[in-house]
Backbone as CSV, one residue per row, in Angstrom:
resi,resn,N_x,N_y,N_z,CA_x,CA_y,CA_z,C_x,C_y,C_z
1,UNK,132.251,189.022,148.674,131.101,189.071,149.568,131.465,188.321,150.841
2,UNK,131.182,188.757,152.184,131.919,188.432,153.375,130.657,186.638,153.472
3,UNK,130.990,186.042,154.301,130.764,184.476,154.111,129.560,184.685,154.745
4,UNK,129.467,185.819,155.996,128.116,185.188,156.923,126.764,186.294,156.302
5,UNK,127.179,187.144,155.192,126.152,187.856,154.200,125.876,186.553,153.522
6,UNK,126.990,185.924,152.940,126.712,185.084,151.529,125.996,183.888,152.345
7,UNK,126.067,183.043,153.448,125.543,182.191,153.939,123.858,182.667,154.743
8,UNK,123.676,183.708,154.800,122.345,184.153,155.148,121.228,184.432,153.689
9,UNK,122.077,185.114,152.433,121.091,185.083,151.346,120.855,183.623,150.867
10,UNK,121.842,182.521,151.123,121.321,181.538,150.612,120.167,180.472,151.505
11,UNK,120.100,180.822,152.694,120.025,180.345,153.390,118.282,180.711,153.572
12,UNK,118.266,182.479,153.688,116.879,182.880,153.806,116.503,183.636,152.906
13,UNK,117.296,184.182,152.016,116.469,184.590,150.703,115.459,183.959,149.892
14,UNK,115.689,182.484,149.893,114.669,182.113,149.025,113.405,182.067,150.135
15,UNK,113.373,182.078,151.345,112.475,182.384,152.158,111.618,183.699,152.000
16,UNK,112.802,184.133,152.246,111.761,185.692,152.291,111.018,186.317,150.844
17,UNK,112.049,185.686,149.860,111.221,185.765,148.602,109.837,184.962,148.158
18,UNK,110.152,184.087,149.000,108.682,182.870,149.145,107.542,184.269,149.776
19,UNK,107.859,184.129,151.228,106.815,185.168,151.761,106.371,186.332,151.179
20,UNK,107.118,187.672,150.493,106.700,188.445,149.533,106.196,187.889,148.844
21,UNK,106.297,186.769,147.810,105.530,187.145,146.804,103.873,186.256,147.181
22,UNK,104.240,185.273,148.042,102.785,185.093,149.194,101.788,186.118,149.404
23,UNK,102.092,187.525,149.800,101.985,188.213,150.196,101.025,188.722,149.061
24,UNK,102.224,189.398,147.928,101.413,190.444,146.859,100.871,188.597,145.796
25,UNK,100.947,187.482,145.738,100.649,187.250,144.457,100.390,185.805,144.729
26,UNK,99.921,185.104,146.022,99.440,183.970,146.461,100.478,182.704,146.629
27,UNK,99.774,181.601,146.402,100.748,180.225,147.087,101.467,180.169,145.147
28,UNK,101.107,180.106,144.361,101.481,179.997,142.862,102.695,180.772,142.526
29,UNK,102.637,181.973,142.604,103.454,183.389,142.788,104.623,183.000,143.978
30,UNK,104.530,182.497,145.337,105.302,182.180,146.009,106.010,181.146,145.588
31,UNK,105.226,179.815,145.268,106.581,178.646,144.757,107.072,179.140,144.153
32,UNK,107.154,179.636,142.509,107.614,179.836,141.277,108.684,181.271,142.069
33,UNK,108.273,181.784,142.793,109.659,182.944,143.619,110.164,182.130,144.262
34,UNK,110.118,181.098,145.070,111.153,180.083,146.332,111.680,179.112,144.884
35,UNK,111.666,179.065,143.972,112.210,178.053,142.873,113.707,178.997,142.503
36,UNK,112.963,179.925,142.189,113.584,181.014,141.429,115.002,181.423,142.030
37,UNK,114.553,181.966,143.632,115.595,182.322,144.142,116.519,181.393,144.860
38,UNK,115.507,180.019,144.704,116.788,179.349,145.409,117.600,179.202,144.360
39,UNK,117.271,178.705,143.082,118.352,178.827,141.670,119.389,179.551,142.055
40,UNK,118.846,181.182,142.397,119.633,182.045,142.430,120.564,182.416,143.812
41,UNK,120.063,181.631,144.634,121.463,181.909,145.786,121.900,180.473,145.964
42,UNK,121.834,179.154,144.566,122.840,178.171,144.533,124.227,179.084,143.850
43,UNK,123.362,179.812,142.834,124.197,180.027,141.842,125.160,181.573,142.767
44,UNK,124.935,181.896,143.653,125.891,182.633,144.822,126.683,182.084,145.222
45,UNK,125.961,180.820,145.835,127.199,180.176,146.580,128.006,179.685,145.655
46,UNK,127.933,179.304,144.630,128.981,178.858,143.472,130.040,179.850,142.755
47,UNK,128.808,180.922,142.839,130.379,181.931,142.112,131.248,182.146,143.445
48,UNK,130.675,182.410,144.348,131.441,183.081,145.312,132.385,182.253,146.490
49,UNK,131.925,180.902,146.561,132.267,180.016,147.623,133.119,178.780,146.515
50,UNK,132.510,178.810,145.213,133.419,177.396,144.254,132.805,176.121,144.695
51,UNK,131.623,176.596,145.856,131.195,174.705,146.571,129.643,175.542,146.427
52,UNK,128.626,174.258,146.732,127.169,174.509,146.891,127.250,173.614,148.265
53,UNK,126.626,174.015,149.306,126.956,172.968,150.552,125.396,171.755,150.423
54,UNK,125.659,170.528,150.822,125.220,169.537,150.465,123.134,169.538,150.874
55,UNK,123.347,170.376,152.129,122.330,170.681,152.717,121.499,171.553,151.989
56,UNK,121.904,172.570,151.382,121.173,173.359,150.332,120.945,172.901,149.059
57,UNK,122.164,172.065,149.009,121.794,170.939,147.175,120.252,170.219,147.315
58,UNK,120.720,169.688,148.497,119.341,168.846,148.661,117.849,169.408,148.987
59,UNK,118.254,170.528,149.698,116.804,171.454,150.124,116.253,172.061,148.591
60,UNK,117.184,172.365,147.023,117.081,173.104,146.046,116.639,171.788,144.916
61,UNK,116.658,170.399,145.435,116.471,169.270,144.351,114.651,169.216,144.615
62,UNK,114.890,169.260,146.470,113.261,169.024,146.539,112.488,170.553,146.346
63,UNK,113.102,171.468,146.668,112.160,172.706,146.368,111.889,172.417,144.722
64,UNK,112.637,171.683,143.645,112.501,172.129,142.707,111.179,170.622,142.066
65,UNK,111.486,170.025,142.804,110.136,168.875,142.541,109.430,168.789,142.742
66,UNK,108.894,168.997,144.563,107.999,169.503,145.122,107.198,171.071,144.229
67,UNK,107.737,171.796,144.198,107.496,173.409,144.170,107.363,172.952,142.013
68,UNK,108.010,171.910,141.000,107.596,172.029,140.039,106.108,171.137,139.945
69,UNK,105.705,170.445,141.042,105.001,169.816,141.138,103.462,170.450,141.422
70,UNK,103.812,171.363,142.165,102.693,172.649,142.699,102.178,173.568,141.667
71,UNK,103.397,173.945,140.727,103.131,174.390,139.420,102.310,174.046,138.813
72,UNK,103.069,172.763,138.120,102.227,171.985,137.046,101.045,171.568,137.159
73,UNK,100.344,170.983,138.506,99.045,170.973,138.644,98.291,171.850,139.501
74,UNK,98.852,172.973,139.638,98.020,174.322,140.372,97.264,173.809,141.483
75,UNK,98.415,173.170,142.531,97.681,172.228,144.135,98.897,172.709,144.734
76,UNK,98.724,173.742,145.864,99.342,173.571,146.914,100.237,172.418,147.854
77,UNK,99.545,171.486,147.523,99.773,170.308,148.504,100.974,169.990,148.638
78,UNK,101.574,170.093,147.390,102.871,169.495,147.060,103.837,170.568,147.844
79,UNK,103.986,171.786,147.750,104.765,172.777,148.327,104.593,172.726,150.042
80,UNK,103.706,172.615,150.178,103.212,171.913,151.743,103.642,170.995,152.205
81,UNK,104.233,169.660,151.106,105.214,168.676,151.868,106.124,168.958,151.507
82,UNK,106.965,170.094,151.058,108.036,169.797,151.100,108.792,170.121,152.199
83,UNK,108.226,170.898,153.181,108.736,170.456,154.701,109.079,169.463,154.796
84,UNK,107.915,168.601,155.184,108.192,167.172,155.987,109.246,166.482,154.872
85,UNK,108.592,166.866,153.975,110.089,165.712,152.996,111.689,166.339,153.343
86,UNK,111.784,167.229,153.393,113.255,167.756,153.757,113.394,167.463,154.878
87,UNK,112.787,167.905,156.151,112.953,167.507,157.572,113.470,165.755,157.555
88,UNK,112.148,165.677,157.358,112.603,163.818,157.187,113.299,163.088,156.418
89,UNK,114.103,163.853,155.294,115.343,163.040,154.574,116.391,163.347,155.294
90,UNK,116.935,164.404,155.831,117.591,165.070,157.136,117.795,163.670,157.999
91,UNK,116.910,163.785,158.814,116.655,162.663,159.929,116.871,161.589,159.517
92,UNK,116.641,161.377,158.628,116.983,159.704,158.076,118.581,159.229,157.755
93,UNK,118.842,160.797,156.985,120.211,160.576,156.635,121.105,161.172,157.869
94,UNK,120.629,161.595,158.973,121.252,161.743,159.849,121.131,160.081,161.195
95,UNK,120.729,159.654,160.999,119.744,158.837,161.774,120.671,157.288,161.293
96,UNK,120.615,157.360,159.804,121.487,156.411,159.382,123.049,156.184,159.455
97,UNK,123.872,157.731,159.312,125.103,158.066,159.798,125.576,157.268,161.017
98,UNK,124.340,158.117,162.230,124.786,157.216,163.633,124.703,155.987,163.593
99,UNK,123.696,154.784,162.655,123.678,153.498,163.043,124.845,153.191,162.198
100,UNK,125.543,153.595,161.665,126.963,153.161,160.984,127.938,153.474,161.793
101,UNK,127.948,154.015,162.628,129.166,154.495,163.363,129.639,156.348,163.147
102,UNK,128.910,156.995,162.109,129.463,158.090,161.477,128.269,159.273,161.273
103,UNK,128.924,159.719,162.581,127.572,161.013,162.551,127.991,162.123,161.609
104,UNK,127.652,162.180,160.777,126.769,163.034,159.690,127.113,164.460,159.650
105,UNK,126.340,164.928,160.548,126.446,166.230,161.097,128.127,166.731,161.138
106,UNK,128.909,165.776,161.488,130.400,166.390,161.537,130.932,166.727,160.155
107,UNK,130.607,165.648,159.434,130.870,166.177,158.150,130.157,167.386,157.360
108,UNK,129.400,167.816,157.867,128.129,169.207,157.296,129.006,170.253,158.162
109,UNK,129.511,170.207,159.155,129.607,171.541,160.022,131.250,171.125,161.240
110,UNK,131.727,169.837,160.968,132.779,169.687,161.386,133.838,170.852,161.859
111,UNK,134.203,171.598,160.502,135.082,173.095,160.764,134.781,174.020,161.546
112,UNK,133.518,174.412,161.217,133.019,175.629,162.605,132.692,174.912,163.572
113,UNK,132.609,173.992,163.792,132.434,173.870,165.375,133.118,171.979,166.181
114,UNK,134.248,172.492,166.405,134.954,171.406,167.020,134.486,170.686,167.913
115,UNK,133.744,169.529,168.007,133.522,168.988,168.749,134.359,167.062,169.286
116,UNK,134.580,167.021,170.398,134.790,165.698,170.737,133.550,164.378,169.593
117,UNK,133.997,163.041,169.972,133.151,162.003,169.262,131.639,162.021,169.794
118,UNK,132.135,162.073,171.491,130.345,161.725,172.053,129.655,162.919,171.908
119,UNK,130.219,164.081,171.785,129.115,165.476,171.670,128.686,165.241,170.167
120,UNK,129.638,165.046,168.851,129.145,164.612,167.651,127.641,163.775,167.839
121,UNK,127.816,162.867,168.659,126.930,161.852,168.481,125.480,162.312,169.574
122,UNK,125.740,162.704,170.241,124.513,163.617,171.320,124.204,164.366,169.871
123,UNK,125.040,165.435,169.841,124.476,166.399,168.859,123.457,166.231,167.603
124,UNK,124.114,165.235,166.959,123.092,164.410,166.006,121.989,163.605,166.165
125,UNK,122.655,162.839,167.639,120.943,162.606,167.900,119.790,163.500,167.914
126,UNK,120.455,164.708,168.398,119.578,165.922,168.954,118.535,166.447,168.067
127,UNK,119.876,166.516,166.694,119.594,166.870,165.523,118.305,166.233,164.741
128,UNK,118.209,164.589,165.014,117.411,163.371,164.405,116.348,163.934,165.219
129,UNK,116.220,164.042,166.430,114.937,164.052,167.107,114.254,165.380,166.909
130,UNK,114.720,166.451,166.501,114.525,167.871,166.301,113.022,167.695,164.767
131,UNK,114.426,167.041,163.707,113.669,166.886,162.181,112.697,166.268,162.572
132,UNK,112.387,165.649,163.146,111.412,164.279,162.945,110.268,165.401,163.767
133,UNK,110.826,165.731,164.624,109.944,167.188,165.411,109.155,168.088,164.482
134,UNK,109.863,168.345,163.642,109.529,169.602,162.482,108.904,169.030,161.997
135,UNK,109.082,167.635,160.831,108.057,166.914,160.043,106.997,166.552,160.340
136,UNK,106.699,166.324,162.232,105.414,166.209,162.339,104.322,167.350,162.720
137,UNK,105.144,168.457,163.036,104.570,169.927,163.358,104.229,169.827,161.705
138,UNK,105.154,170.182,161.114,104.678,170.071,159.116,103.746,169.553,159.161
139,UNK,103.200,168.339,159.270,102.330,167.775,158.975,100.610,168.326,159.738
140,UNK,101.270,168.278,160.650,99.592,169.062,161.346,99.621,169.878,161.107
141,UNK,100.514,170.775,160.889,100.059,172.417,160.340,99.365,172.510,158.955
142,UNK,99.717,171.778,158.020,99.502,171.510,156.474,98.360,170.822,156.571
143,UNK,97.642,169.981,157.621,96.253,168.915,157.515,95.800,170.398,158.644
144,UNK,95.793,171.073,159.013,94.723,172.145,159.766,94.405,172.864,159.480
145,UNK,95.482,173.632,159.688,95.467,175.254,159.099,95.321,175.956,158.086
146,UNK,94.739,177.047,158.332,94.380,177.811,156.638,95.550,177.722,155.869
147,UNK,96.026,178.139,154.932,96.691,178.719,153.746,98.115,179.662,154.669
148,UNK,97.044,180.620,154.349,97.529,181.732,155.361,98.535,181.641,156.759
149,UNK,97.681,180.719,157.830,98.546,180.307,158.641,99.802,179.380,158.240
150,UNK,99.537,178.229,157.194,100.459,177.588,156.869,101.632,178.215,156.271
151,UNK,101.765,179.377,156.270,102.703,179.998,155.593,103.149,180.830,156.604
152,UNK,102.801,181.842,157.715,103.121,181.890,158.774,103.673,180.803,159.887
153,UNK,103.440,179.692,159.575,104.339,178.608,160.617,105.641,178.467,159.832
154,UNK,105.208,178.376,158.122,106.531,177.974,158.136,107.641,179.398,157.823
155,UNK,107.397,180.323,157.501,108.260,181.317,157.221,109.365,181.434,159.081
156,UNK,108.018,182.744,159.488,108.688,182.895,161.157,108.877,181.662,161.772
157,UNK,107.761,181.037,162.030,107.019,180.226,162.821,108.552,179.033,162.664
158,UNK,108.686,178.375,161.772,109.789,177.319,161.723,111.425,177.710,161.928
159,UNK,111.772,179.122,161.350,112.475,179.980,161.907,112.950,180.253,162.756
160,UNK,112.494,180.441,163.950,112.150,180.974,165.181,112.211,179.521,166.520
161,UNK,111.542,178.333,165.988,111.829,176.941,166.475,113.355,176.543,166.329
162,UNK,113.672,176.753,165.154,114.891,176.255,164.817,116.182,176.974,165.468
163,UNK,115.872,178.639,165.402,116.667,179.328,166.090,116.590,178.819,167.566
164,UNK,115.684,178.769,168.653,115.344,178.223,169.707,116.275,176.957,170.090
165,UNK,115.922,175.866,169.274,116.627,174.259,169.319,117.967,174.959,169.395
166,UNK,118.134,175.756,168.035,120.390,175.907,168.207,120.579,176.393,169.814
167,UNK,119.695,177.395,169.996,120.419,178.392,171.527,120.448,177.048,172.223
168,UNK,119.381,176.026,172.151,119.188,175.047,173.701,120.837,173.770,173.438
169,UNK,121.028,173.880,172.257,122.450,173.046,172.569,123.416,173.735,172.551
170,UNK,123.439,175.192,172.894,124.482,175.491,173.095,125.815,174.926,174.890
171,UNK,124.674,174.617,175.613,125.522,173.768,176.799,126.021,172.471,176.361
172,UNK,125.755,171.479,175.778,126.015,170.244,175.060,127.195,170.907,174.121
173,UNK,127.353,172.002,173.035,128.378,172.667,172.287,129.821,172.890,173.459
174,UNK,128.886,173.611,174.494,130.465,173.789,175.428,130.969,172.770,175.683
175,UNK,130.202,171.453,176.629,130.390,170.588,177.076,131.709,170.049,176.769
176,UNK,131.222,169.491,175.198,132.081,168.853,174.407,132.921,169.403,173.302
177,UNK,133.159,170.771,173.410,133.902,171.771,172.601,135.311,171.069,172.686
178,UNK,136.191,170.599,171.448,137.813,170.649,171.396,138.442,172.134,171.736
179,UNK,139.763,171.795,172.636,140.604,172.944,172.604,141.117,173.233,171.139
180,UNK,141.103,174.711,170.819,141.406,174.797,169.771,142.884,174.210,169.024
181,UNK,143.939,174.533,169.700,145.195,174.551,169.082,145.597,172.596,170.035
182,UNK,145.099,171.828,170.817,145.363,170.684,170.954,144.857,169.605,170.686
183,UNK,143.477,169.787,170.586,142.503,169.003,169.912,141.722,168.359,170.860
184,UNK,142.122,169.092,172.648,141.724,168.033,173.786,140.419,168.605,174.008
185,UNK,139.551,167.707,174.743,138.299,168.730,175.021,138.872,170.042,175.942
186,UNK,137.670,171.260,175.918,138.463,172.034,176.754,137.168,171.930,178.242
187,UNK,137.879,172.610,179.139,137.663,172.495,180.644,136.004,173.569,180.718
């Protein structure tokens, strides 16, 4: 299976399986499908890749606490934070990297995208201020909005933000892009 198929089912399948079954079979029907399939595109990236990447381990520990939590006492609420709880363990553990000296982010995505030390460290800031962004949009969306809408912010709606944030660092990406074959920044 080619990498950028296998990195999109794991990535938004358990999404879009969330939203279908939203759709035909409510917020109950949706966790117990976003549980399900994230199981099932860990267990992709494992046959097919031999690794689970650290970012999806962790998004599949809280979908599965959060989302068994929603289950067991038939309350939304819990599936509703598990935004902000992912956003904001993100940020924290990105947040903490930089006050050590060791942004984070290089180690998650280092290979595809070469960057110098200070773009690492812009970048991750970028990154810290983004999550902390999302967790508090999470949060007012989940204390306002219907059901309905809350599931429209986060399917497209968070989607669509996130896609947005990547395009806007793409000048900060050039900036500080390594030459490939010297390791110098390039011009």
């Amino acid at each position: 299976m080619r990498s950028s198929v296998l990195k999109s089912l794991v990535d938004y399948g358990p999404l879009a399986a969330f939203l279908i079954a939203y759709e035909t079979g409510g917020m109950l029907a949706a966790t117990a499908a976003l549980m399900a399939a994230t199981v099932v595109a860990m267990a992709l990236s494992l046959i097919f890749t031999r690794k689970v990447p650290m970012v999806a381990l962790v998004t599949a520990v809280v979908v599965g606490v959060f989302g068994g939590l929603t289950l067991w006492f038939k309350d939304d609420t819990f599936i509703k934070l598990k935004p902000t709880i992912v956003y904001s363990l993100f940020a924290a553990i990105l947040a903490g990297g930089l006050a050590t000296g060791q942004p984070l982010l290089k180690r998650f995505v280092g290979d595809a995208l070469p960057l110098d030390d200070l773009g690492w460290r812009r970048l991750t800031l970028r990154f810290v201020v983004f999550f902390l962004g999302m967790a508090s949009i999470n949060e007012v969306a989940r204390r306002v909005l219907s059901t309905d809408l809350w599931v429209l912010w986060k399917v497209p709606g968070s989607i669509g933000l996130t896609f947005i944030f990547m395009l806007a660092q793409m000048g900060l990406i050039r900036r500080h892009r390594l030459a490939e074959e010297t390791g110098e920044p390039s011009a």
